[in-house]
Backbone as JSON Lines, residues from 0, in Angstrom:
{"i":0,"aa":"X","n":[66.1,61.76,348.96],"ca":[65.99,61.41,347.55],"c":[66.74,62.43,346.71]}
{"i":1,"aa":"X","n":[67.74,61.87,345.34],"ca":[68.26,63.14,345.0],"c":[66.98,63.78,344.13]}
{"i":2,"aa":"X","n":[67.54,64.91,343.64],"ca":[66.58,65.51,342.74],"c":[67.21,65.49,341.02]}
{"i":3,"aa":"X","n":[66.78,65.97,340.28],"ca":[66.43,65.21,339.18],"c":[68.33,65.27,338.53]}
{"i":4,"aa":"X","n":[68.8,66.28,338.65],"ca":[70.39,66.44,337.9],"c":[70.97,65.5,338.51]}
{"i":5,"aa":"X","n":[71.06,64.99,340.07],"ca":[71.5,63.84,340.96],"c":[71.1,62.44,340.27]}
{"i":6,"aa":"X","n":[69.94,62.38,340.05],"ca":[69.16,61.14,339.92],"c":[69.69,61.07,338.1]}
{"i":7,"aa":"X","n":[69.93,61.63,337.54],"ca":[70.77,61.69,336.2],"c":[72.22,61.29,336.32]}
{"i":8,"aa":"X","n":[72.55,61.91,337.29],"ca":[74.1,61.39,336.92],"c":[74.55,60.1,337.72]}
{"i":9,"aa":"X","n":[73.28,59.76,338.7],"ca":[73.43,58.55,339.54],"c":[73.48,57.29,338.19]}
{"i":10,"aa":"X","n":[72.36,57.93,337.12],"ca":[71.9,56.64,336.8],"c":[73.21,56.35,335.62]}
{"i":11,"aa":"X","n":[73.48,57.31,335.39],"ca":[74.46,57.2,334.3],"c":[75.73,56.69,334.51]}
{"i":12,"aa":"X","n":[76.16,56.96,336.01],"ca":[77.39,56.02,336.45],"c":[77.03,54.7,336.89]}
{"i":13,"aa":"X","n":[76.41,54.69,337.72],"ca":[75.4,53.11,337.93],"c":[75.43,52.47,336.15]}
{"i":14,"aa":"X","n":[75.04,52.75,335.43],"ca":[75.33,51.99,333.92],"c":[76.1,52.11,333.67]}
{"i":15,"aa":"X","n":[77.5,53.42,333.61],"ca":[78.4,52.85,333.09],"c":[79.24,51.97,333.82]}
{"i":16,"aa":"X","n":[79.09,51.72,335.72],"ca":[79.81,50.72,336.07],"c":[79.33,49.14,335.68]}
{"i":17,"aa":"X","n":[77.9,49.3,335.24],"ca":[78.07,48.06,335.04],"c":[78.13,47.45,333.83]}
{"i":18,"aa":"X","n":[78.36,48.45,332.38],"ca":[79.0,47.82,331.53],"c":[80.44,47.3,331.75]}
{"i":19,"aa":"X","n":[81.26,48.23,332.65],"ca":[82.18,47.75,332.93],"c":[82.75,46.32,333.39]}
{"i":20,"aa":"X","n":[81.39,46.37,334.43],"ca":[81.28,45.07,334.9],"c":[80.89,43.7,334.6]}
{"i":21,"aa":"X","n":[80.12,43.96,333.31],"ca":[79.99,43.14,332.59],"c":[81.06,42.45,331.57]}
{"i":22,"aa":"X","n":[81.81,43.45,331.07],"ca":[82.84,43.5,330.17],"c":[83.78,42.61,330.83]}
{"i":23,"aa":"X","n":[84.34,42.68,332.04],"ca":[85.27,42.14,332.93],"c":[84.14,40.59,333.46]}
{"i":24,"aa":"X","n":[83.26,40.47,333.01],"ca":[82.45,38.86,333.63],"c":[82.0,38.88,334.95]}
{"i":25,"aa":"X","n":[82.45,40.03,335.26],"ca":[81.48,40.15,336.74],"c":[79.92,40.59,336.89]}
{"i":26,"aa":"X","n":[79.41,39.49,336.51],"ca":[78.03,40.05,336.1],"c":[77.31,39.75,337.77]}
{"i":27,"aa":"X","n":[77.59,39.36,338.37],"ca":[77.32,39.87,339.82],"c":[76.96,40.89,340.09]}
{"i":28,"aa":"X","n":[78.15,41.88,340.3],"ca":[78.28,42.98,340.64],"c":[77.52,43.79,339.15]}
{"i":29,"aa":"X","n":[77.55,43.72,338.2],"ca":[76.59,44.08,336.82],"c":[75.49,44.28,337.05]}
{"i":30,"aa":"X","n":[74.89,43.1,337.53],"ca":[73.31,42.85,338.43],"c":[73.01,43.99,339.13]}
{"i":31,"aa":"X","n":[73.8,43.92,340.37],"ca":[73.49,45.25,341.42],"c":[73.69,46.19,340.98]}
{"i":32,"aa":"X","n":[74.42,46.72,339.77],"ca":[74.24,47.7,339.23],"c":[72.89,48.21,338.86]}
{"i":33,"aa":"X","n":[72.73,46.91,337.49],"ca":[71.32,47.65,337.05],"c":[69.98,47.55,337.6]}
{"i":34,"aa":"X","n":[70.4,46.5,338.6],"ca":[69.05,46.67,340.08],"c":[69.27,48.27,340.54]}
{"i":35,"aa":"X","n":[70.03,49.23,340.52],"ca":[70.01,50.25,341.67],"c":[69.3,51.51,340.4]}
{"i":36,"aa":"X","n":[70.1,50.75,339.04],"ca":[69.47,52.01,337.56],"c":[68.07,51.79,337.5]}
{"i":37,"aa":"X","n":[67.32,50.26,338.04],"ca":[66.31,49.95,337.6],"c":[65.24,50.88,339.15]}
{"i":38,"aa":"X","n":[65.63,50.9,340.14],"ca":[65.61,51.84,341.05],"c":[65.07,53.16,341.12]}
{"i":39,"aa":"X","n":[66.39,53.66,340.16],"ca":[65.89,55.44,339.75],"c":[65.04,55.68,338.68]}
{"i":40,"aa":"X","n":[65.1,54.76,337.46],"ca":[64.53,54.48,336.3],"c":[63.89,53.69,335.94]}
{"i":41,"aa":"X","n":[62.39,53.15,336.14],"ca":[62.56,51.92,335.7],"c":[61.94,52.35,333.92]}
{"i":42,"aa":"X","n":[62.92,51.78,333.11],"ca":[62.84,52.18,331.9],"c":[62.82,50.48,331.18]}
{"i":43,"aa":"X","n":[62.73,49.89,330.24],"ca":[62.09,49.18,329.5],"c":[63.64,48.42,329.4]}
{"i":44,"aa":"X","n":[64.16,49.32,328.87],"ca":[66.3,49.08,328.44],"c":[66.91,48.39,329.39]}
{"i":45,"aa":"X","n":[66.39,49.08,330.82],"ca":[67.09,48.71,332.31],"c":[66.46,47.21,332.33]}
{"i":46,"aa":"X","n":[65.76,46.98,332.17],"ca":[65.14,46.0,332.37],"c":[65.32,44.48,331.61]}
{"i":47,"aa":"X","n":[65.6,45.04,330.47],"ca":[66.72,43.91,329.21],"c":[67.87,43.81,329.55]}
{"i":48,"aa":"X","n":[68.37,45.11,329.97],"ca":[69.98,44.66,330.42],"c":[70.14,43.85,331.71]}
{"i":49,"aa":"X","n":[68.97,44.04,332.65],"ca":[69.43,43.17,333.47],"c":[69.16,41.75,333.17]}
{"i":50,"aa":"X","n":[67.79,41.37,332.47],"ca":[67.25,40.19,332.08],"c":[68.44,39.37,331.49]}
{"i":51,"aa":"X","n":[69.5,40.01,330.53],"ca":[70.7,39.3,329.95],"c":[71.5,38.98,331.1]}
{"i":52,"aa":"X","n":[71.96,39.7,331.95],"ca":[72.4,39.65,333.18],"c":[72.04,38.14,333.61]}
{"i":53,"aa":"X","n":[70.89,38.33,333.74],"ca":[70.29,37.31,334.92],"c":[69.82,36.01,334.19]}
{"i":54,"aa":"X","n":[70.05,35.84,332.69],"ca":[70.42,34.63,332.24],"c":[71.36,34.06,332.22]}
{"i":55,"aa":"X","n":[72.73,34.99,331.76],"ca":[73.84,34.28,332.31],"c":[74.3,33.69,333.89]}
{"i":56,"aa":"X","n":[73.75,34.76,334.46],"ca":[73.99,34.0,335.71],"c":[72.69,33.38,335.98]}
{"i":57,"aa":"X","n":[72.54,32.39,335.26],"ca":[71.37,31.27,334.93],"c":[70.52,31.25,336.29]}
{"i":58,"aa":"X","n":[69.78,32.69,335.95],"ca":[68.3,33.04,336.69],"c":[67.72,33.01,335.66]}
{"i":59,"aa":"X","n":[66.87,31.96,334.42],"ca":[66.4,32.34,333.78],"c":[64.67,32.96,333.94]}
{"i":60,"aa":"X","n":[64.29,31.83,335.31],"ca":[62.69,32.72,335.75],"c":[63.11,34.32,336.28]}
{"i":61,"aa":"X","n":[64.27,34.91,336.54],"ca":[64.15,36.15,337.07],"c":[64.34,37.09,335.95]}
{"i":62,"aa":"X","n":[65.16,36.5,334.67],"ca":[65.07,36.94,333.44],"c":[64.05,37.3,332.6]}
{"i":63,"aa":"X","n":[63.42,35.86,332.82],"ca":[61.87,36.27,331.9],"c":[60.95,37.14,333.08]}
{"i":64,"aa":"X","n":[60.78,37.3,333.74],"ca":[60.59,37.76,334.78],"c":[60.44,39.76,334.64]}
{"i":65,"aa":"X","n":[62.18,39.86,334.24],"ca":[62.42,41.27,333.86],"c":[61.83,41.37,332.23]}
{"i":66,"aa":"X","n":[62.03,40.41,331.6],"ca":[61.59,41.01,329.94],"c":[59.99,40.68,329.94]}
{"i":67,"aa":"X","n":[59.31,40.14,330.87],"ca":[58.03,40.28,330.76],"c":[57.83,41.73,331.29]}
{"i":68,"aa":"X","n":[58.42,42.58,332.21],"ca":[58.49,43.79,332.86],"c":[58.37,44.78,331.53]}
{"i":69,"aa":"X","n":[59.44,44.89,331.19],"ca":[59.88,45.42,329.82],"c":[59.25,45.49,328.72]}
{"i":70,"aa":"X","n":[58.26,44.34,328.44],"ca":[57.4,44.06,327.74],"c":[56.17,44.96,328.32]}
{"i":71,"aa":"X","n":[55.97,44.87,329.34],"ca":[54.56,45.54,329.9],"c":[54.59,47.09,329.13]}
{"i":72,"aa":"X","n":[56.25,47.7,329.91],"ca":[56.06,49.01,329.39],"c":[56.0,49.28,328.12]}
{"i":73,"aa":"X","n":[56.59,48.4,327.28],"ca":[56.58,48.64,325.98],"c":[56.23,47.66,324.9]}
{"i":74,"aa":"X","n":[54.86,47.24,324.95],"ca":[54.82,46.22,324.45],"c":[54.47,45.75,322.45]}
{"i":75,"aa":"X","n":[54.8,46.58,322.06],"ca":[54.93,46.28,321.18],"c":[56.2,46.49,320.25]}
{"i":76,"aa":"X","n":[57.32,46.42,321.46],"ca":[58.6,46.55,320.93],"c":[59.43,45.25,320.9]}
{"i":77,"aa":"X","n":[59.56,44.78,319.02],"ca":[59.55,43.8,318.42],"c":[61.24,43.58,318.99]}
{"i":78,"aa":"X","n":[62.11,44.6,319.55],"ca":[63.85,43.58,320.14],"c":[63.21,43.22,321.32]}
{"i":79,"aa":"X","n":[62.62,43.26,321.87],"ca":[62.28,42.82,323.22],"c":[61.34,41.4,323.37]}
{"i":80,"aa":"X","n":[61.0,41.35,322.23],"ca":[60.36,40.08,322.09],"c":[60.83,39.16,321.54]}
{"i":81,"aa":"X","n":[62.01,39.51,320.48],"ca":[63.1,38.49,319.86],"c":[64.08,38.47,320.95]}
{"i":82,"aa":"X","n":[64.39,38.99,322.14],"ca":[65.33,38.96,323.06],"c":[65.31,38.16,323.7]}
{"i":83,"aa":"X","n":[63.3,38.05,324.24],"ca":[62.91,36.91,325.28],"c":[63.07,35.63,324.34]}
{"i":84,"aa":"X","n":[62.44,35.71,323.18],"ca":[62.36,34.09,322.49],"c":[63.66,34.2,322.48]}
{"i":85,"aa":"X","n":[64.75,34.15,322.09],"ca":[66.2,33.6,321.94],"c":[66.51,33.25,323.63]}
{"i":86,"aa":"X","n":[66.33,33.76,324.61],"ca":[66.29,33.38,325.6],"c":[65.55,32.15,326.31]}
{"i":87,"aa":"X","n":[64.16,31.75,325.49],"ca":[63.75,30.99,325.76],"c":[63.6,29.86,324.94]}
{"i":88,"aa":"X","n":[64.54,30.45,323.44],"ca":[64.83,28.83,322.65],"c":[66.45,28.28,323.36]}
{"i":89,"aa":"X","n":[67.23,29.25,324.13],"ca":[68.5,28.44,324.73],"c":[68.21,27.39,325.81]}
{"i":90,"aa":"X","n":[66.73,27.63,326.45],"ca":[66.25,27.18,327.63],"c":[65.54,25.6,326.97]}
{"i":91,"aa":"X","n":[65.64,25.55,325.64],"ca":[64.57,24.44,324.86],"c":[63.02,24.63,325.26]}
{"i":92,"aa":"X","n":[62.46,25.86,325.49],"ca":[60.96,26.5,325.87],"c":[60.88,26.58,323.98]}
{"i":93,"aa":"X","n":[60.49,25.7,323.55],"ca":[60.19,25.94,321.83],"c":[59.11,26.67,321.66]}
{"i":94,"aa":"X","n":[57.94,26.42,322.54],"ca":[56.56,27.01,322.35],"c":[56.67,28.16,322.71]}
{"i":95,"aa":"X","n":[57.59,28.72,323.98],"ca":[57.2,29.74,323.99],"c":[57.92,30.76,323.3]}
{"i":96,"aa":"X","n":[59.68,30.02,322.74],"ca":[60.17,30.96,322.12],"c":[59.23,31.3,320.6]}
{"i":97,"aa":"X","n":[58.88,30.13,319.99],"ca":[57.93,30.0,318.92],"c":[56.54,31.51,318.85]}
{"i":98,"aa":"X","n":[56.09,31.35,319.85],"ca":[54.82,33.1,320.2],"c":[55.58,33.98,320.29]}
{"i":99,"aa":"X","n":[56.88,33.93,320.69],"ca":[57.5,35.51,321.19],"c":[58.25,36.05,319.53]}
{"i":100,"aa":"X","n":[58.89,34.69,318.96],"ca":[59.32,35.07,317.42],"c":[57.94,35.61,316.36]}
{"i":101,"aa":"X","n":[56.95,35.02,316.96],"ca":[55.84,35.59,315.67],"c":[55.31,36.97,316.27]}
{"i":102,"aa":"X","n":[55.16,36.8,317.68],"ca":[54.73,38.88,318.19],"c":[55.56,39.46,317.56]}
{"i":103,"aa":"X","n":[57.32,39.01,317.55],"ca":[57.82,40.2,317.05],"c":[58.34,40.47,315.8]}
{"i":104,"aa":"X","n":[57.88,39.36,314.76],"ca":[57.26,39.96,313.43],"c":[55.89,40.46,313.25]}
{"i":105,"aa":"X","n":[55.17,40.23,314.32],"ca":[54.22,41.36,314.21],"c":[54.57,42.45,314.11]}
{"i":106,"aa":"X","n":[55.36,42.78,315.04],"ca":[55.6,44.25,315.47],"c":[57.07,44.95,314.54]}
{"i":107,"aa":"X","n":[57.7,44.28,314.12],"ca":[59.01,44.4,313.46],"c":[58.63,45.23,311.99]}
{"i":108,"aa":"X","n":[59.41,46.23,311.8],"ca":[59.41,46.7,310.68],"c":[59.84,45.85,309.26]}
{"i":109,"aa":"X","n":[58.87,46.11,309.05],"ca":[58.36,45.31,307.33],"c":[59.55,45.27,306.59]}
{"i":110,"aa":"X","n":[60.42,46.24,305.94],"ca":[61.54,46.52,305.8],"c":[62.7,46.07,305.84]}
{"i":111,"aa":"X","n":[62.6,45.34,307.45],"ca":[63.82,45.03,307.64],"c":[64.49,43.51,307.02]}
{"i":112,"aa":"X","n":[65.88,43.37,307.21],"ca":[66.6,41.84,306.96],"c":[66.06,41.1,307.47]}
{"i":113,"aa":"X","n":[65.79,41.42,308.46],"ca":[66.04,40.54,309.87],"c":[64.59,39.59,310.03]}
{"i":114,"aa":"X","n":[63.4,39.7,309.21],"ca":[62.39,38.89,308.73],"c":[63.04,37.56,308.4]}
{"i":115,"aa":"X","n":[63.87,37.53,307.66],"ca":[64.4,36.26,306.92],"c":[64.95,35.3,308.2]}
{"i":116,"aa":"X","n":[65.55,36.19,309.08],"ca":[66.11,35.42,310.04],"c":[65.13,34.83,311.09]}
{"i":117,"aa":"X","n":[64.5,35.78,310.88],"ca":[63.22,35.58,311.99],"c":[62.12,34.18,311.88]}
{"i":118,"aa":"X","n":[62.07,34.41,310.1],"ca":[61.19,33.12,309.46],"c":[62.01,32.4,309.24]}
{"i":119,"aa":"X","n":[63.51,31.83,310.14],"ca":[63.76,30.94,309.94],"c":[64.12,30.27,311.02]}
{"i":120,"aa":"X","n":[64.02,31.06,312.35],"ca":[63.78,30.57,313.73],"c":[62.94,30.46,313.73]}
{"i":121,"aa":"X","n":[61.57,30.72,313.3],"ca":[60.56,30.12,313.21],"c":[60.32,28.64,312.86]}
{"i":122,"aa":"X","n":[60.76,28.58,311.81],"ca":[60.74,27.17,310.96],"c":[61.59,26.43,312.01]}
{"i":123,"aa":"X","n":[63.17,26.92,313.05],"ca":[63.66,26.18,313.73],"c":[62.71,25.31,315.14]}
{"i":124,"aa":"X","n":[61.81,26.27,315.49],"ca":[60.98,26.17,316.68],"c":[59.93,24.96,316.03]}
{"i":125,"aa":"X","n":[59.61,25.06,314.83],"ca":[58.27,24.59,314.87],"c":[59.15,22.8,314.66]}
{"i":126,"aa":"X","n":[59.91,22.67,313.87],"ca":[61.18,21.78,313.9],"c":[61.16,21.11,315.49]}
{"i":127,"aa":"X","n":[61.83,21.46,315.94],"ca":[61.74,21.3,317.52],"c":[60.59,20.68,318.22]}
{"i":128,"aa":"X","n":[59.56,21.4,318.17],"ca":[58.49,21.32,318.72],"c":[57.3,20.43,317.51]}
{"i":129,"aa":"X","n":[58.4,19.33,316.55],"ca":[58.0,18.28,316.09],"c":[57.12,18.6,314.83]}
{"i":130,"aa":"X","n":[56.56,19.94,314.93],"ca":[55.52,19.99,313.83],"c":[56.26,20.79,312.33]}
{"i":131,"aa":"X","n":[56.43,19.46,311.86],"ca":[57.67,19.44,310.7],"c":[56.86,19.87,309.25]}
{"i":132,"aa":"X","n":[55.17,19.44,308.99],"ca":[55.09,20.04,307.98],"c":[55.32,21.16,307.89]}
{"i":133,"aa":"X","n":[54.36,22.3,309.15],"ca":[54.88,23.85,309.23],"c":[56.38,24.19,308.89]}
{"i":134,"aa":"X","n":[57.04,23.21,309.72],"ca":[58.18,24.34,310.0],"c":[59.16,24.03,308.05]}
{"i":135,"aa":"X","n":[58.71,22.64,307.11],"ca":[58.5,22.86,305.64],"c":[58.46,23.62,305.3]}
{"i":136,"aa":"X","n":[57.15,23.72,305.41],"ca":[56.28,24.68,304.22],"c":[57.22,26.44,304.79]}
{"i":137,"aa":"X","n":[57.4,26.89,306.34],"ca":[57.67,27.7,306.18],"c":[59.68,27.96,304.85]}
{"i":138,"aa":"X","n":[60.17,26.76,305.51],"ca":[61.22,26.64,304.88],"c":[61.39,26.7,303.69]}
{"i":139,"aa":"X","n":[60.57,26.29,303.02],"ca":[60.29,26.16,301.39],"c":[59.86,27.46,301.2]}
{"i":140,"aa":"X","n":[59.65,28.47,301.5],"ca":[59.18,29.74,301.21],"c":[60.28,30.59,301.17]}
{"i":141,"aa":"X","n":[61.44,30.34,302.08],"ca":[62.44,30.45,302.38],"c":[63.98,30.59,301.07]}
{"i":142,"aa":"X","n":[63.59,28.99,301.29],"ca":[64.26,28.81,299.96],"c":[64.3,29.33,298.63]}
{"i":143,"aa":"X","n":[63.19,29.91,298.39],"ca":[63.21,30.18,297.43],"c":[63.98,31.58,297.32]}
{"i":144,"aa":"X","n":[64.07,32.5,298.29],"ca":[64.58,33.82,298.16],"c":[66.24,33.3,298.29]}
{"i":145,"aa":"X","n":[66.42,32.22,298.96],"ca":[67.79,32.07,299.84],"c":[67.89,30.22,299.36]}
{"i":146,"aa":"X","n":[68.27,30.37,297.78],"ca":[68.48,28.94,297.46],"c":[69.8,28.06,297.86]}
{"i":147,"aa":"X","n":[70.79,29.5,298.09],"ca":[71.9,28.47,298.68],"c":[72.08,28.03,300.45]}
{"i":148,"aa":"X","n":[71.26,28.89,300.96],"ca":[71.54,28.95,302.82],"c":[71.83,27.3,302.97]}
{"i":149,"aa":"X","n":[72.31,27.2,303.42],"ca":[73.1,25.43,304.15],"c":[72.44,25.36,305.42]}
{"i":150,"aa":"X","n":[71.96,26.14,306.26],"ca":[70.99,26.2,307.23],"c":[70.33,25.99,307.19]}
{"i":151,"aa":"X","n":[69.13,26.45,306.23],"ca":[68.16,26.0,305.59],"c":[67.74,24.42,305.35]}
{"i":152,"aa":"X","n":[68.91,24.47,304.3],"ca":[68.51,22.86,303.45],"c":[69.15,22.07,304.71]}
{"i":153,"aa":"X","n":[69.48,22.07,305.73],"ca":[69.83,21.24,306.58],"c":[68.26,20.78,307.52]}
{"i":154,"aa":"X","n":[67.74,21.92,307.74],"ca":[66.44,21.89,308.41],"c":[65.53,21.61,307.62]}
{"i":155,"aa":"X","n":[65.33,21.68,306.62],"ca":[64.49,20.89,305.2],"c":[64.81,19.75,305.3]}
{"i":156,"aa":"X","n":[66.49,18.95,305.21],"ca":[66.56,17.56,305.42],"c":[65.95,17.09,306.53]}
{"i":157,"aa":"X","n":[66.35,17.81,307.79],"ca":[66.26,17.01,308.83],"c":[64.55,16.89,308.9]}
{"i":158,"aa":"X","n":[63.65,17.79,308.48],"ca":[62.08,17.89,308.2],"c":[61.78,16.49,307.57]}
{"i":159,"aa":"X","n":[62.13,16.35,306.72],"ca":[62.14,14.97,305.43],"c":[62.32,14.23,305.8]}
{"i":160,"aa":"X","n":[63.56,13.97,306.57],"ca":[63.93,12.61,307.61],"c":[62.85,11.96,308.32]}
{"i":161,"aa":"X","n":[62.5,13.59,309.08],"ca":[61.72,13.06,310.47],"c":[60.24,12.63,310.02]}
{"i":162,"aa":"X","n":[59.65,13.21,309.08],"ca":[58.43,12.92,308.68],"c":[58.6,11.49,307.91]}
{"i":163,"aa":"X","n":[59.82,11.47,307.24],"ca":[59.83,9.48,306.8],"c":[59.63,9.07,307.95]}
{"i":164,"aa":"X","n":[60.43,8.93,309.26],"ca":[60.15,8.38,310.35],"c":[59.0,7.83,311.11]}
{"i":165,"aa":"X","n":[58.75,9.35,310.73],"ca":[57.2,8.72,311.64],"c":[55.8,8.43,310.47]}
{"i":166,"aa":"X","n":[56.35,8.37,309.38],"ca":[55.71,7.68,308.46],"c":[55.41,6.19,308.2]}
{"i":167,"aa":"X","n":[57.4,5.82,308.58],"ca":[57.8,4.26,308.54],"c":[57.01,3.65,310.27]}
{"i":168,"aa":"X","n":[57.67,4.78,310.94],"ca":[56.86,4.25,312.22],"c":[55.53,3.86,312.43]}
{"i":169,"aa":"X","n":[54.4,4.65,312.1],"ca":[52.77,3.99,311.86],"c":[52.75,3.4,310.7]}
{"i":170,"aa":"X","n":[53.08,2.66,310.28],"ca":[53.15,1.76,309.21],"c":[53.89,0.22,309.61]}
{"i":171,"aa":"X","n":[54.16,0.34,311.27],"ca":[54.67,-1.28,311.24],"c":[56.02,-1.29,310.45]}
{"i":172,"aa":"X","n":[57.57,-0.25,310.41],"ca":[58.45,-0.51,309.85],"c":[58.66,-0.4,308.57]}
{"i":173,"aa":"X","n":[57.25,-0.32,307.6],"ca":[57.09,-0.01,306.16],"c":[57.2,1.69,305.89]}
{"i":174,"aa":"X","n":[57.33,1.84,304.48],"ca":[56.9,3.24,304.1],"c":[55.96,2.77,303.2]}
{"i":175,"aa":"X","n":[54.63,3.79,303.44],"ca":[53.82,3.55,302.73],"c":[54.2,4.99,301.9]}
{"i":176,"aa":"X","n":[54.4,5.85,302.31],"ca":[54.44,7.21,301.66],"c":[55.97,7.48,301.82]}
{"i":177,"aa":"X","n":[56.61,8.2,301.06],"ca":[58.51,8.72,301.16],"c":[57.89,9.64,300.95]}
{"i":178,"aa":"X","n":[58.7,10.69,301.58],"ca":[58.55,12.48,300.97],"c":[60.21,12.95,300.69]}
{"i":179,"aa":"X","n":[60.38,13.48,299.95],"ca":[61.31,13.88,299.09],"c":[61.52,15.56,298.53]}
{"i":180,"aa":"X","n":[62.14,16.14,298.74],"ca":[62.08,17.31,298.36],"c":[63.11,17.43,296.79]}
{"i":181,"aa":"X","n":[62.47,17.67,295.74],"ca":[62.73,17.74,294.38],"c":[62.99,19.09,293.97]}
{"i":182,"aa":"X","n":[63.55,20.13,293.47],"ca":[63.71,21.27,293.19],"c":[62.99,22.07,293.73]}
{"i":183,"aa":"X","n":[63.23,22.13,295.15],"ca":[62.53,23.31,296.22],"c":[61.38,23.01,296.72]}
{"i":184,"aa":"X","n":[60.89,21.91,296.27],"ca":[59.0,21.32,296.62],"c":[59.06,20.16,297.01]}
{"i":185,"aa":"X","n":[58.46,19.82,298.15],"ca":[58.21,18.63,298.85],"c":[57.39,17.8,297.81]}
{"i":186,"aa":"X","n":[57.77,16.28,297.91],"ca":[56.7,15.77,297.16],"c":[56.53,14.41,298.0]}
{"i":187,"aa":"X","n":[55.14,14.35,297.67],"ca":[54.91,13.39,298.84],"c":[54.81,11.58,297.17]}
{"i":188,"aa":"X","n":[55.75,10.48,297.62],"ca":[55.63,9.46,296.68],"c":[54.86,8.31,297.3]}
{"i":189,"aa":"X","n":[53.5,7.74,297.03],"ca":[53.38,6.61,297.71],"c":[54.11,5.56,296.88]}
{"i":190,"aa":"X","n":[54.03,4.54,297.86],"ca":[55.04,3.27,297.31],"c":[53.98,1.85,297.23]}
């Protein structure tokens, strides 16, 4: 076994070959890299880098796999939990990317931008996973800080759409109710 100045500079070339290796698309050989860093170290980082690894080379159970690892050691570290949900909204896992986006505004500094983005993959998941008043109401909250986002009002339409739908749908083809969004507020019109 080396000893500790060995086991330092092992780990440090072991990562930098496999940024290398990554950089060049050989995420193969990337893999065995940070399998041998994850080896000397197992550190929380090693464990994300390989998880990205091992989605592209579409292992995604060995992925979540490593960021549930990662998670253990550090679990209330809010990139590691927006890492897995984006990983598991590419997979169409809505529910579960949906829990992993709200842990890590739990855990996410209050402060940051990156709330806005966060409450609005939120609103995308709940969208997805059909439950359109939520993922509204979160949108409309939205809007109001961010009246021009085109992202937004796209997922507000498509909300409006889908809830006419299945409005006209239990109704036998009729609308008994239209919902309409009027200057930032849903309004529900019966007919």
């Amino acid at each position: 076994f080396p000893n500790s100045t060995q086991r330092a500079e092992l780990i440090s070339i072991f990562k930098s070959r496999a940024q290398v290796y990554e950089s060049l698309l050989k995420y193969d050989n990337a893999y065995l890299d940070w399998s041998l860093v994850i080896n000397l170290e197992r550190e929380a980082s090693n464990y994300v880098a390989r998880a990205k690894l091992l989605f592209l080379l579409n292992r995604p159970a060995l992925a979540m796999e490593d960021y549930g690892i990662a998670l253990n050691l550090h679990p209330t570290d809010s990139d590691i939990y927006f890492q897995r949900a984006e990983a598991y909204y590419c997979q169409n896992q809505y529910e579960n990317a949906l829990n992993d986006y709200r842990q890590c505004m739990k855990y996410i500094h209050k402060s940051s931008l990156n709330i806005k983005k966060l409450d609005l993959l939120i609103s995308q998941c709940l969208y997805h996973l059909q439950r359109y008043n939520e993922a509204l109401s979160n949108a409309l909250k939205l809007l109001e800080e961010d009246p021009n986002n085109e992202t937004l009002q796209q997922l507000m339409n498509n909300c409006v759409r889908c809830m006419n739908e299945e409005e006209r749908n239990q109704n036998n083809g009729e609308y008994s109710t239209y919902f309409m969004i009027i200057q930032g507020k849903l309004h529900r019109i019966q007919l």
